[in-house]
mmCIF file as Biopython writes it, N, C-alpha, C and O atoms, coordinates in Angstrom:
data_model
#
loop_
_atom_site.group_PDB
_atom_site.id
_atom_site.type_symbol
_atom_site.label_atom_id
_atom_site.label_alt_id
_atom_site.label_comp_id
_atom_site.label_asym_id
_atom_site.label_entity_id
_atom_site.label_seq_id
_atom_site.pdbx_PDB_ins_code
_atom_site.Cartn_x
_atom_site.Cartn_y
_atom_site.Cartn_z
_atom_site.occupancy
_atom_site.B_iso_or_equiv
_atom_site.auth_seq_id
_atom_site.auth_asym_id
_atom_site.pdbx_PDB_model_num
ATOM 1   N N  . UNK A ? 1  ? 29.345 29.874 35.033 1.0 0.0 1  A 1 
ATOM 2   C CA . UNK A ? 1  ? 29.093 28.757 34.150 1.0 0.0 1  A 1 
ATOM 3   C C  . UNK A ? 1  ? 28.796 29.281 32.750 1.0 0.0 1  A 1 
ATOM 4   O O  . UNK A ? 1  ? 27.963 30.152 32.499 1.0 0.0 1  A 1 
ATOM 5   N N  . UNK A ? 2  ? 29.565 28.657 31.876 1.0 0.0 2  A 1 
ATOM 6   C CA . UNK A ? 2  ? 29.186 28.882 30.231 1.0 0.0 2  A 1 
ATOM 7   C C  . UNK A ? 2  ? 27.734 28.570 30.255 1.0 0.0 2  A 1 
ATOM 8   O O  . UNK A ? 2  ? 27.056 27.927 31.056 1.0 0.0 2  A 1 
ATOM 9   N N  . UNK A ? 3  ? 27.328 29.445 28.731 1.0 0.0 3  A 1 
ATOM 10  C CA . UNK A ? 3  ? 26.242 29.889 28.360 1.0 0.0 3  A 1 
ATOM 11  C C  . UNK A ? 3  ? 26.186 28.245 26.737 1.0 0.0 3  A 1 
ATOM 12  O O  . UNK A ? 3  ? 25.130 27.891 26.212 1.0 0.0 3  A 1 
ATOM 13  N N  . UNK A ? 4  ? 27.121 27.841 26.497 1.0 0.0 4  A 1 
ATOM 14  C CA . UNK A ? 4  ? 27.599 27.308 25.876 1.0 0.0 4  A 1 
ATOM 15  C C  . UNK A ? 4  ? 27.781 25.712 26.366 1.0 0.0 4  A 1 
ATOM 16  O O  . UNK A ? 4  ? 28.453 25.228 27.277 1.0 0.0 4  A 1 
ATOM 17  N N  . UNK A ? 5  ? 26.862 25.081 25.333 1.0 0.0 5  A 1 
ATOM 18  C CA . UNK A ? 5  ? 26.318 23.558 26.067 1.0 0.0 5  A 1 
ATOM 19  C C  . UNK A ? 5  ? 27.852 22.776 25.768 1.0 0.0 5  A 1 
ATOM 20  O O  . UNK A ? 5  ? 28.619 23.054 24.845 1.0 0.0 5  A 1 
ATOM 21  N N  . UNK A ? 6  ? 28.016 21.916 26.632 1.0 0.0 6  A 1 
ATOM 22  C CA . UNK A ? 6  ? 29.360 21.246 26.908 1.0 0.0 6  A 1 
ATOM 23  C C  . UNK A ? 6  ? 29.054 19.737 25.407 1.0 0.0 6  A 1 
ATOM 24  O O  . UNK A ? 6  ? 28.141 18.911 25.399 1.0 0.0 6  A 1 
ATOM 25  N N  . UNK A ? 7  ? 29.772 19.839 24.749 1.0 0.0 7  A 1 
ATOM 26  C CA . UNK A ? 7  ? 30.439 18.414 23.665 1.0 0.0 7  A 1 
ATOM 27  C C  . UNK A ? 7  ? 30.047 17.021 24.138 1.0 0.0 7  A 1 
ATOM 28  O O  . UNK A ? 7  ? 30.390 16.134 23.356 1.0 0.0 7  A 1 
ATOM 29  N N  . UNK A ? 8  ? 29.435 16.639 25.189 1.0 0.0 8  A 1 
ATOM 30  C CA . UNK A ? 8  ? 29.060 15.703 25.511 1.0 0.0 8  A 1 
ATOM 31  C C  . UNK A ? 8  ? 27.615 15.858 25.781 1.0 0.0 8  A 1 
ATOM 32  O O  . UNK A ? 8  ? 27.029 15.085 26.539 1.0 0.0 8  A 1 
ATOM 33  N N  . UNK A ? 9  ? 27.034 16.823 25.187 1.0 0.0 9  A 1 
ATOM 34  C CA . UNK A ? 9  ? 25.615 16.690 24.766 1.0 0.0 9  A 1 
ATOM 35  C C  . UNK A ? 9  ? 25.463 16.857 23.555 1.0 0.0 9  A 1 
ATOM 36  O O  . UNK A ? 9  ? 24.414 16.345 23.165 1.0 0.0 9  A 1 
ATOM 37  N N  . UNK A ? 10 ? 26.241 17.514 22.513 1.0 0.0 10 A 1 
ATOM 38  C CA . UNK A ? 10 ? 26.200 16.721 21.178 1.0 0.0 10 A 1 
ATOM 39  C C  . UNK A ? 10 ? 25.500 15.641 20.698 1.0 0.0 10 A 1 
ATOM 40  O O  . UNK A ? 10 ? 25.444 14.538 21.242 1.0 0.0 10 A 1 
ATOM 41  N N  . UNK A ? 11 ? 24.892 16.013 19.528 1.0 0.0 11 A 1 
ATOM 42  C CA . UNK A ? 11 ? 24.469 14.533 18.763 1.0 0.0 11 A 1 
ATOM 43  C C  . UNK A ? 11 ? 25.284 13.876 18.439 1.0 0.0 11 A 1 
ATOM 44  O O  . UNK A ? 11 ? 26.303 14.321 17.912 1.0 0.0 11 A 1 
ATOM 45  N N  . UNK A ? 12 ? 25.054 12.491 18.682 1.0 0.0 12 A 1 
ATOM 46  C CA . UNK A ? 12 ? 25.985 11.704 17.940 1.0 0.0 12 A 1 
ATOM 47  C C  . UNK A ? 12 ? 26.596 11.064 16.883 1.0 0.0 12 A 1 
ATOM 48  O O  . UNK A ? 12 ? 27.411 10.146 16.785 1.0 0.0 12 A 1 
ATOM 49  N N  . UNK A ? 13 ? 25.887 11.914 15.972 1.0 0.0 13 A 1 
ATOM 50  C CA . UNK A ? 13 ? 26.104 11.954 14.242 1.0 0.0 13 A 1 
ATOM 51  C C  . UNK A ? 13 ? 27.810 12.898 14.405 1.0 0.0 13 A 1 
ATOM 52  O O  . UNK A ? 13 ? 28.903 12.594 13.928 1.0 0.0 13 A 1 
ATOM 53  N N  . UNK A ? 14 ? 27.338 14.284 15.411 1.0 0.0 14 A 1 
ATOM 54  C CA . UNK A ? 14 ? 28.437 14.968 15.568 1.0 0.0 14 A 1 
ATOM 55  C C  . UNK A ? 14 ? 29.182 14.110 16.323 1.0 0.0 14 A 1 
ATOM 56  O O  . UNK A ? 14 ? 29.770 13.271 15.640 1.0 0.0 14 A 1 
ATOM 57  N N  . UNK A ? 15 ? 29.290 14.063 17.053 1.0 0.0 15 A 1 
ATOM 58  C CA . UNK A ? 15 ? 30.184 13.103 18.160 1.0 0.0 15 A 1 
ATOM 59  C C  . UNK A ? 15 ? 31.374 12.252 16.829 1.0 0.0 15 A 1 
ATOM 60  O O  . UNK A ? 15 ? 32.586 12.304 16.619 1.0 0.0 15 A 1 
ATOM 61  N N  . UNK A ? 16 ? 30.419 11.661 16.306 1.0 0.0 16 A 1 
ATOM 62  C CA . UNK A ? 16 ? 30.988 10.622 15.466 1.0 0.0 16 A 1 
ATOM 63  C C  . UNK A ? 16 ? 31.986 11.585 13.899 1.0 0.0 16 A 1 
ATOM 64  O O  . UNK A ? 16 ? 32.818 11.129 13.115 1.0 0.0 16 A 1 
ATOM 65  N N  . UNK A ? 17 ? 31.659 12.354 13.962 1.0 0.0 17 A 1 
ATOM 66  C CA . UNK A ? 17 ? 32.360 13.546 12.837 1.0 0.0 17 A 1 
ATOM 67  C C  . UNK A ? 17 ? 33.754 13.921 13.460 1.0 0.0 17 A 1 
ATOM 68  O O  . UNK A ? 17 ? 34.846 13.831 12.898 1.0 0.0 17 A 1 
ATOM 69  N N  . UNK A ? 18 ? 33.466 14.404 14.863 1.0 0.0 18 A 1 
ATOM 70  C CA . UNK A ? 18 ? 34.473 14.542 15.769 1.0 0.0 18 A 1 
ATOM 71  C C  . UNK A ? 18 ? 35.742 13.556 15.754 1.0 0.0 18 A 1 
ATOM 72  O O  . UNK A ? 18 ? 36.905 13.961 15.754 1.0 0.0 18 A 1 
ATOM 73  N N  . UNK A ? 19 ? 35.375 12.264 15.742 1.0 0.0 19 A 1 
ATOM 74  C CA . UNK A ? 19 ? 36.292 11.282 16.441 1.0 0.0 19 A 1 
ATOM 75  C C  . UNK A ? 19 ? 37.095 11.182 14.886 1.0 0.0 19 A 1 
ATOM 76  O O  . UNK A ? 19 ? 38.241 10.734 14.939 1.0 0.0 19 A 1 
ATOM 77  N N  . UNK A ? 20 ? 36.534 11.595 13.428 1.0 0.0 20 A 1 
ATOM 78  C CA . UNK A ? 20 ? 36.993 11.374 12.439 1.0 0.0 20 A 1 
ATOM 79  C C  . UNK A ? 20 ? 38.346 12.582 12.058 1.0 0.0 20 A 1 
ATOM 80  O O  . UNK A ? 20 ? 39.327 12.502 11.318 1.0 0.0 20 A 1 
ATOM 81  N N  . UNK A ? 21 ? 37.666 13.996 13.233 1.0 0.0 21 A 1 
ATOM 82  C CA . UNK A ? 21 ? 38.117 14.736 12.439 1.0 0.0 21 A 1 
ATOM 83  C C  . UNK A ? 21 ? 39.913 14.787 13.489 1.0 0.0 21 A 1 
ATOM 84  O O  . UNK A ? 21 ? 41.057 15.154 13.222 1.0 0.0 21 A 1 
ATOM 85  N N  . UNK A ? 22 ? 39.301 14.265 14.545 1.0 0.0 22 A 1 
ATOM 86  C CA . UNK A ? 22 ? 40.454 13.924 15.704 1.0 0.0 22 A 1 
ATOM 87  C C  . UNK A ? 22 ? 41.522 13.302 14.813 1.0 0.0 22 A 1 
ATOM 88  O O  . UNK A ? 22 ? 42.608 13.824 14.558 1.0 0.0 22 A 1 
ATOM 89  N N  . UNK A ? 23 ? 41.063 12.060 14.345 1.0 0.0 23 A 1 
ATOM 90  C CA . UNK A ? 23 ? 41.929 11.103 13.702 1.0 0.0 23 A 1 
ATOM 91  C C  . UNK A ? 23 ? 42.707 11.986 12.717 1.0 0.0 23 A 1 
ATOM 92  O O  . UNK A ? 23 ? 43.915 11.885 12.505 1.0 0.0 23 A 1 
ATOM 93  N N  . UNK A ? 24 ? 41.774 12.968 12.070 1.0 0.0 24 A 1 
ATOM 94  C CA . UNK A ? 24 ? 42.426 13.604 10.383 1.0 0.0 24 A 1 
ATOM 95  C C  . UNK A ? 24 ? 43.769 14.283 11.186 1.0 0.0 24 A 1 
ATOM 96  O O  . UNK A ? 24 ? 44.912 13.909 10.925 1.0 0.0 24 A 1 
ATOM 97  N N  . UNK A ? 25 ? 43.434 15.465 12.325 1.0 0.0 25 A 1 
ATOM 98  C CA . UNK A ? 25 ? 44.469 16.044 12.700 1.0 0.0 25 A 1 
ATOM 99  C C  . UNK A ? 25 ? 45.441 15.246 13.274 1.0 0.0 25 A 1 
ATOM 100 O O  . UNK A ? 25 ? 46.628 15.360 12.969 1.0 0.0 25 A 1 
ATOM 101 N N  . UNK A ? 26 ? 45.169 14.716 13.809 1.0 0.0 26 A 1 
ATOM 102 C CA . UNK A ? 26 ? 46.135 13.612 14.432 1.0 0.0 26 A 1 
ATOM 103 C C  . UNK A ? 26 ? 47.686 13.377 14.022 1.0 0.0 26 A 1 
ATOM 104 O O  . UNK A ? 26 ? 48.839 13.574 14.405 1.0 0.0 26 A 1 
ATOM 105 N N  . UNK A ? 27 ? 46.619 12.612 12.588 1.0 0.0 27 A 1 
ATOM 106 C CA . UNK A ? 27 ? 48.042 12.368 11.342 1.0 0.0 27 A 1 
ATOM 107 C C  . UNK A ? 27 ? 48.365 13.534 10.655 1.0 0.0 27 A 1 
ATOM 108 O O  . UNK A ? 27 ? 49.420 13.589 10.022 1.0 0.0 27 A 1 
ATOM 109 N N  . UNK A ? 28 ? 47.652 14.403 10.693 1.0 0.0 28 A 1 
ATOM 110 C CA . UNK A ? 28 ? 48.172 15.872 9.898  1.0 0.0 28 A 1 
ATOM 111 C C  . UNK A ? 28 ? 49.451 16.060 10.320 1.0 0.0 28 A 1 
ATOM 112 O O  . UNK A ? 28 ? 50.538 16.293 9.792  1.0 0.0 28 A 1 
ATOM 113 N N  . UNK A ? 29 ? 49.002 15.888 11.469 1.0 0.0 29 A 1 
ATOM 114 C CA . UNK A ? 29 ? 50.210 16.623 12.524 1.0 0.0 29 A 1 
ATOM 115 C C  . UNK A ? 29 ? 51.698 15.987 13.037 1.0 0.0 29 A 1 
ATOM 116 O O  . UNK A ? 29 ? 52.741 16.562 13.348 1.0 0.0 29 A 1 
ATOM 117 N N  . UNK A ? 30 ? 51.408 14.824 12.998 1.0 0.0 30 A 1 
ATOM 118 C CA . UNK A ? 30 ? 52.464 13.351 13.090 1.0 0.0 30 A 1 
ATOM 119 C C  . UNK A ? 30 ? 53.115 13.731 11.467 1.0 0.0 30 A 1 
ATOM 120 O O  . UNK A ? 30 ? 52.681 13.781 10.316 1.0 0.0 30 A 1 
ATOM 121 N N  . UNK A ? 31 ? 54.485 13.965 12.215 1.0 0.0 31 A 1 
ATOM 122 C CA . UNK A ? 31 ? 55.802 14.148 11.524 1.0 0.0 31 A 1 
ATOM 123 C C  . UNK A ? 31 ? 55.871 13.615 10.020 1.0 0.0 31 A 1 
ATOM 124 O O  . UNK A ? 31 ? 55.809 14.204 8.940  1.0 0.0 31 A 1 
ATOM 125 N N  . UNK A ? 32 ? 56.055 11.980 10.442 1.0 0.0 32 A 1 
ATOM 126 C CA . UNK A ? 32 ? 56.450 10.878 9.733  1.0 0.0 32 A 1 
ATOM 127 C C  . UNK A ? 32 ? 55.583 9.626  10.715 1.0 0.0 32 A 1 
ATOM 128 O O  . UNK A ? 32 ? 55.054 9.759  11.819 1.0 0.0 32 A 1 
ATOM 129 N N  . UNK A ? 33 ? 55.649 8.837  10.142 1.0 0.0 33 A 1 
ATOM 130 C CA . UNK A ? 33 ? 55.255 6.980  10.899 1.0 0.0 33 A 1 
ATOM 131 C C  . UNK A ? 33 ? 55.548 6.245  11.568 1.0 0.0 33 A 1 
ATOM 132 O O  . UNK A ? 33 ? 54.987 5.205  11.911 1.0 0.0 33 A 1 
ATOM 133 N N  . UNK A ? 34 ? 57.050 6.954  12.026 1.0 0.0 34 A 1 
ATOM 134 C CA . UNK A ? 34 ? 57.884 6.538  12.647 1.0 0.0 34 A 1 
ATOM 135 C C  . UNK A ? 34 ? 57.208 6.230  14.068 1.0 0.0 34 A 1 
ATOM 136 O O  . UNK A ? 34 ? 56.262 7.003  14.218 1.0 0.0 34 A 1 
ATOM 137 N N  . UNK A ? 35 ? 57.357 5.401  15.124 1.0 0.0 35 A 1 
ATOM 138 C CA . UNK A ? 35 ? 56.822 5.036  16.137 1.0 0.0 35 A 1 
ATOM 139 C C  . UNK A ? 35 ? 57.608 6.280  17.164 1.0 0.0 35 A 1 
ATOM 140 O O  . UNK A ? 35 ? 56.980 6.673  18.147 1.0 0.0 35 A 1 
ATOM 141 N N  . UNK A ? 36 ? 59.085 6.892  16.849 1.0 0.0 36 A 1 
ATOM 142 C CA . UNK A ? 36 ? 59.521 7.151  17.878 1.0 0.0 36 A 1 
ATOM 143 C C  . UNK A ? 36 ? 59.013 8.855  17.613 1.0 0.0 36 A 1 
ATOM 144 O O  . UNK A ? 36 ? 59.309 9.831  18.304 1.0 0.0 36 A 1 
ATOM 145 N N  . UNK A ? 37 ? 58.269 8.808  16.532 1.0 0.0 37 A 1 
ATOM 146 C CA . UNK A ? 37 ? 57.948 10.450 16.327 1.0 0.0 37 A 1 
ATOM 147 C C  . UNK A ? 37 ? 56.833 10.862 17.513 1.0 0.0 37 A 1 
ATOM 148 O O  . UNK A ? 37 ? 56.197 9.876  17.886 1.0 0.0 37 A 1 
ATOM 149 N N  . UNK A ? 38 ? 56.617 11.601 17.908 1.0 0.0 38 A 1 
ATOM 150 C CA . UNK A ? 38 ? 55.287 12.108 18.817 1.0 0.0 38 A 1 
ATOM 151 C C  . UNK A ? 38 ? 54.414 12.560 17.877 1.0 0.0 38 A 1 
ATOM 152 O O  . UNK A ? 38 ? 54.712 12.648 16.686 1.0 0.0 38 A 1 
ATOM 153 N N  . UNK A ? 39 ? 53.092 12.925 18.447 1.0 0.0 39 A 1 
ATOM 154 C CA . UNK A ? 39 ? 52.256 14.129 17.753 1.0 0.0 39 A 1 
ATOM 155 C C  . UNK A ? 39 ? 52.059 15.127 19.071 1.0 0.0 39 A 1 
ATOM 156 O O  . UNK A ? 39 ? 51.991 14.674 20.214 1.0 0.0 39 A 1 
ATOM 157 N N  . UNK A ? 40 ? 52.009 16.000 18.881 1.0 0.0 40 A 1 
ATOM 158 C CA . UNK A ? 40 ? 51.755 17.056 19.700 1.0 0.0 40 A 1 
ATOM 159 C C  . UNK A ? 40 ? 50.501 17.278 19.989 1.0 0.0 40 A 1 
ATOM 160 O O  . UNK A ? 40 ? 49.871 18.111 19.337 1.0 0.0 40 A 1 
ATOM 161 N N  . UNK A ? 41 ? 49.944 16.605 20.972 1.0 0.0 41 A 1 
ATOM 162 C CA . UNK A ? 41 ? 48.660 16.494 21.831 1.0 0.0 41 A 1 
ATOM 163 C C  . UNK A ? 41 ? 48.306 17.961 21.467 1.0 0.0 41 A 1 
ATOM 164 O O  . UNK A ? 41 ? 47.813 18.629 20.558 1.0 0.0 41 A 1 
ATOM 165 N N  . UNK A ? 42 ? 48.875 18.078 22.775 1.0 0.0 42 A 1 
ATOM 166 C CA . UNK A ? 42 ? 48.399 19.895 23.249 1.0 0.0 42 A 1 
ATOM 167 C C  . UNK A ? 42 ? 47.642 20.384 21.785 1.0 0.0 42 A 1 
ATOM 168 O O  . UNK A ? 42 ? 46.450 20.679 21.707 1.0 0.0 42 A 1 
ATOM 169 N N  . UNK A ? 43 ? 48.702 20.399 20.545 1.0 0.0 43 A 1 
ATOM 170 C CA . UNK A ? 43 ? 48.412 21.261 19.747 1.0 0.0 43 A 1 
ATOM 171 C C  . UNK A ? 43 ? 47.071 20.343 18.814 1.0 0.0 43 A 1 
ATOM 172 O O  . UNK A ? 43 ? 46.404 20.894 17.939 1.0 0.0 43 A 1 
ATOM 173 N N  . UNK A ? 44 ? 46.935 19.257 19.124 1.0 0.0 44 A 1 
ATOM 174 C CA . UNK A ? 44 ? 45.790 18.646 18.550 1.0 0.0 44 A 1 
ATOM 175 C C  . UNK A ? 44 ? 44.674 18.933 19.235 1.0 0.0 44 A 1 
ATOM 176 O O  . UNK A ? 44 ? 43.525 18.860 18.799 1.0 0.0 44 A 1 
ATOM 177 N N  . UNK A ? 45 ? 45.057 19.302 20.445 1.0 0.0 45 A 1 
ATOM 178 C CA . UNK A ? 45 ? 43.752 19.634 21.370 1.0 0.0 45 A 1 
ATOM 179 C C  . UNK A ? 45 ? 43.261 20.940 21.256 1.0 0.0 45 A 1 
ATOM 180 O O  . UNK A ? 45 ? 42.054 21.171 21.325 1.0 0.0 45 A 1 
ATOM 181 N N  . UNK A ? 46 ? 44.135 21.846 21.081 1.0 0.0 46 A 1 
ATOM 182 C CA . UNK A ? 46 ? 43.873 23.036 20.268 1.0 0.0 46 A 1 
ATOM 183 C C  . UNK A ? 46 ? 43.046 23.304 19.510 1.0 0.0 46 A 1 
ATOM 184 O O  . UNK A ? 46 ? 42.080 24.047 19.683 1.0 0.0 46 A 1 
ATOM 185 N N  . UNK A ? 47 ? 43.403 22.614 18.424 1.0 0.0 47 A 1 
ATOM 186 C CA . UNK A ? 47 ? 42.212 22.287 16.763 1.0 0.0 47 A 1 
ATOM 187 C C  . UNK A ? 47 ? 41.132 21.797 17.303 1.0 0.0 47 A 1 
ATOM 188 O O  . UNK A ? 47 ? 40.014 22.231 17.026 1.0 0.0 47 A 1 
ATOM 189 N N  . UNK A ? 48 ? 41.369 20.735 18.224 1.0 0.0 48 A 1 
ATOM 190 C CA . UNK A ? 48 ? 39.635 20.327 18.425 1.0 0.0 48 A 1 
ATOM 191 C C  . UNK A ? 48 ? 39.394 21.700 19.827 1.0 0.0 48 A 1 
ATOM 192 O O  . UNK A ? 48 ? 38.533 22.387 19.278 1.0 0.0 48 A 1 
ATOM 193 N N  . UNK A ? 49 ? 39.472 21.893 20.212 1.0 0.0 49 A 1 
ATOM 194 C CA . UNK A ? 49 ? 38.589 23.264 21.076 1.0 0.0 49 A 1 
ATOM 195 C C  . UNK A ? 49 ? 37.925 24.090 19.967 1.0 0.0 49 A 1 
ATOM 196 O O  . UNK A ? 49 ? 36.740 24.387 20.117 1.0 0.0 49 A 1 
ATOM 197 N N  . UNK A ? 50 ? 38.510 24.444 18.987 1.0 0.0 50 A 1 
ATOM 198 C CA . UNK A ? 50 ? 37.979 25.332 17.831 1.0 0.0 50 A 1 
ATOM 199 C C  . UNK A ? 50 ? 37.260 24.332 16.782 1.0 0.0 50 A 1 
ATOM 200 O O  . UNK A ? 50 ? 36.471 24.946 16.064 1.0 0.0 50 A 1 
ATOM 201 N N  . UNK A ? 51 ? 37.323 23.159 16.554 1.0 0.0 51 A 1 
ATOM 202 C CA . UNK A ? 51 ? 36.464 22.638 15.710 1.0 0.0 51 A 1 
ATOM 203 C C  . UNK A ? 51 ? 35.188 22.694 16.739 1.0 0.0 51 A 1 
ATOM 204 O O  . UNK A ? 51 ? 34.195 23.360 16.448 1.0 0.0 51 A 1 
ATOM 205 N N  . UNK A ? 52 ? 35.266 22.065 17.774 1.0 0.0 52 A 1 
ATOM 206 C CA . UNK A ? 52 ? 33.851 22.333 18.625 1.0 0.0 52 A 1 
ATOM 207 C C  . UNK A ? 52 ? 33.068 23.095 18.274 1.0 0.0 52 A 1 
ATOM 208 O O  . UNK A ? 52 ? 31.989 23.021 17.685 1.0 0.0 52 A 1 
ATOM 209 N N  . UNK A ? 53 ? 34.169 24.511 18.999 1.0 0.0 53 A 1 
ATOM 210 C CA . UNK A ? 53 ? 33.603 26.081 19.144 1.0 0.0 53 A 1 
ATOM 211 C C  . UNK A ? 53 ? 32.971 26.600 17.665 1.0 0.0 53 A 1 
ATOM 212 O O  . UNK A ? 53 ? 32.215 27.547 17.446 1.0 0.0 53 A 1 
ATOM 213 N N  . UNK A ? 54 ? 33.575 25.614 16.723 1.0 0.0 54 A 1 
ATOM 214 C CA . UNK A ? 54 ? 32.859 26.265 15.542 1.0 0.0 54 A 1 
ATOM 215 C C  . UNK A ? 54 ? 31.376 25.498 15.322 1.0 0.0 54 A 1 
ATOM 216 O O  . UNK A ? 54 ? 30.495 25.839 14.533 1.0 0.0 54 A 1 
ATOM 217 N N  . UNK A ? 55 ? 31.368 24.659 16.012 1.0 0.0 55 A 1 
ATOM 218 C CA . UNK A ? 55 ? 30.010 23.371 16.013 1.0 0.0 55 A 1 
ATOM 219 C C  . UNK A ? 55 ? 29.083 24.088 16.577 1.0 0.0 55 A 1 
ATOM 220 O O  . UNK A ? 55 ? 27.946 24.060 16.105 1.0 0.0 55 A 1 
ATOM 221 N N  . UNK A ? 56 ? 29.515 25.214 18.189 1.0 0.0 56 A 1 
ATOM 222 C CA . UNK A ? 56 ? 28.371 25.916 19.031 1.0 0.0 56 A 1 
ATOM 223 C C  . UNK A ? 56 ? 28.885 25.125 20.601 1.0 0.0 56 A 1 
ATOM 224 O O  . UNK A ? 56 ? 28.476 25.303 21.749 1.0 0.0 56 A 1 
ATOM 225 N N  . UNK A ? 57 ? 29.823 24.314 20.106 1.0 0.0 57 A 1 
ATOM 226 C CA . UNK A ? 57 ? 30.165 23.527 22.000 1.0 0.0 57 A 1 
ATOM 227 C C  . UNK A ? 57 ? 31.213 23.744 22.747 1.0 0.0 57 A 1 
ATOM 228 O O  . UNK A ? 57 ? 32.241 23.825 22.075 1.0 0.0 57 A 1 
ATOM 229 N N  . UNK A ? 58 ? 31.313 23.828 23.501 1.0 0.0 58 A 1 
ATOM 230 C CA . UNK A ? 58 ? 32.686 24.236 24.405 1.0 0.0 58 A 1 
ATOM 231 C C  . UNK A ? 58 ? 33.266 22.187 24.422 1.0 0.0 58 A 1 
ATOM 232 O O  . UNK A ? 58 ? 32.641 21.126 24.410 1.0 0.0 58 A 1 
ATOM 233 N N  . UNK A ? 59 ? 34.637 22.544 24.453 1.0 0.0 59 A 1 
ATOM 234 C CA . UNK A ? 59 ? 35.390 21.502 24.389 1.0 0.0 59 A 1 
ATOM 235 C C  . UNK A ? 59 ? 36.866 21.546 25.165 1.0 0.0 59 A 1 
ATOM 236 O O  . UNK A ? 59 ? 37.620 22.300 24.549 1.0 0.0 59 A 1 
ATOM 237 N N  . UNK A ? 60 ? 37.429 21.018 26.215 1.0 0.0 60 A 1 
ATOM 238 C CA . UNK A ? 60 ? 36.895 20.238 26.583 1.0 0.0 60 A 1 
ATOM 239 C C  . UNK A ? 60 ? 36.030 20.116 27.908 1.0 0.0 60 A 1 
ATOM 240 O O  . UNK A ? 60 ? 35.452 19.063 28.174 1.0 0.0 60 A 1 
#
């Protein structure tokens, strides 16, 4: 077991920084507007494991 407290014990000031910064990459990452474009999860999920890890939390 990690030594490293799990993202869902976060404050929720952070929590709430999180869900903003989700959104930022999100659209970073989305092509164009187009409905038929994807965003690439995986690689959004990526960025947030390391935005966490830079917070002190393991994610996900």
């Amino acid at each position: 077991m990690s030594d490293v407290e799990h993202f869902t014990h976060a404050p929720e000031d952070l929590k709430q920084q999180f869900v903003e910064a989700l959104d930022k990459t999100a659209v970073e990452m989305g092509r164009t507007n187009s409905p038929t474009d994807r965003v690439d999860w995986s690689a959004v999920n990526d960025r947030m494991i390391e935005w966490w890890k830079g917070k002190g939390y393991e994610f996900p």
